[in-house]
C-alpha positions in Angstrom: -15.8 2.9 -19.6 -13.9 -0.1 -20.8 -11.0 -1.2 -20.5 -9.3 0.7 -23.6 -10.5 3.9 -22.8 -9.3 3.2 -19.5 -6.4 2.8 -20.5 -5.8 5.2 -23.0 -6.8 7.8 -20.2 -3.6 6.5 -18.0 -1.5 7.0 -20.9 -2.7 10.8 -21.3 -1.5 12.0 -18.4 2.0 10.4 -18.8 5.4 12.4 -20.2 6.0 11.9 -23.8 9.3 9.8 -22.7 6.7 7.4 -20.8 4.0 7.3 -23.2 7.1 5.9 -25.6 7.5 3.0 -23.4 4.8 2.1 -22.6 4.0 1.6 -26.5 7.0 0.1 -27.0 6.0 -2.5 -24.5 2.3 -3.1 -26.0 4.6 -3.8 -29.4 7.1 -6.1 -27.5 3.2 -8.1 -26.5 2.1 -7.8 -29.9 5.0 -9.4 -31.3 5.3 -12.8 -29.5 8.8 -11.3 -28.6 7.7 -11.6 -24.6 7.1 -15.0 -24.8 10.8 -15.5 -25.8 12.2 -13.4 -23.3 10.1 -15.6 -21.0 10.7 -18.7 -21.9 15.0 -17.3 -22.2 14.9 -16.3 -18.6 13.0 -19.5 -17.5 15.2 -21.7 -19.1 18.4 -19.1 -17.0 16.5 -19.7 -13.5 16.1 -23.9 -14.2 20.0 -23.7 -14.8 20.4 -21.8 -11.6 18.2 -23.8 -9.6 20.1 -26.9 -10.6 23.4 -25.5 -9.5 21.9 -24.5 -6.5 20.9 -28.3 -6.1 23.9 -29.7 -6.8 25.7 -27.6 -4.7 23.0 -28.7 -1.8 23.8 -32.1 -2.8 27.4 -31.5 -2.3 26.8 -29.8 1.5 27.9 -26.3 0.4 25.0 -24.6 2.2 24.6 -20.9 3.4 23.1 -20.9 6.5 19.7 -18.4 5.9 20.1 -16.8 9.4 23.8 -15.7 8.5 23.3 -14.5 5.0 20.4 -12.3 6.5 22.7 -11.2 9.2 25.5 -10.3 6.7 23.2 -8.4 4.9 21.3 -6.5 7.6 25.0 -5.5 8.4 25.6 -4.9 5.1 23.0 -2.0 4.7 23.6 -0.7 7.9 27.1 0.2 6.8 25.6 1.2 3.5 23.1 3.5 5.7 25.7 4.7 7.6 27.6 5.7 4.7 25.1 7.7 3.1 24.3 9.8 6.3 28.2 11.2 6.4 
């Protein structure tokens, strides 16, 4: 079997709905519109990761251990929530 057929065999089995997206998607990679999107949200996470530095740079730092700590207390409270 290759990979096609494969392929094509997944996509059988799916809901119409799904079947829709997922050739929507193969069009989105056929049209060189993915690397654009890529290359967009790259170019969002180098800006983010430079304002992350600079804040570093400037000693506005999160301790790790506390941010994990708000949010483990943050999803118990969340958990707790949704079993009332």
């Amino acid at each position: 079997m290759t990979i096609e057929q494969a392929i094509l065999e997944k996509v059988r089995i799916l809901s119409p709905e799904k079947q829709q997206e997922v050739l929507a998607f193969i069009d989105l990679l056929q049209a060189d519109e993915w690397e654009k999107l890529y290359k967009g949200r790259f170019s969002e996470l180098q800006q983010e990761i430079h304002i992350g530095i600079e804040a570093a740079n400037r000693g506005e730092l999160v301790d790790a251990e506390e941010v994990f700590q708000r949010l483990r207390a943050k999803l118990q409270q969340k958990r707790a929530q949704a079993g009332q």
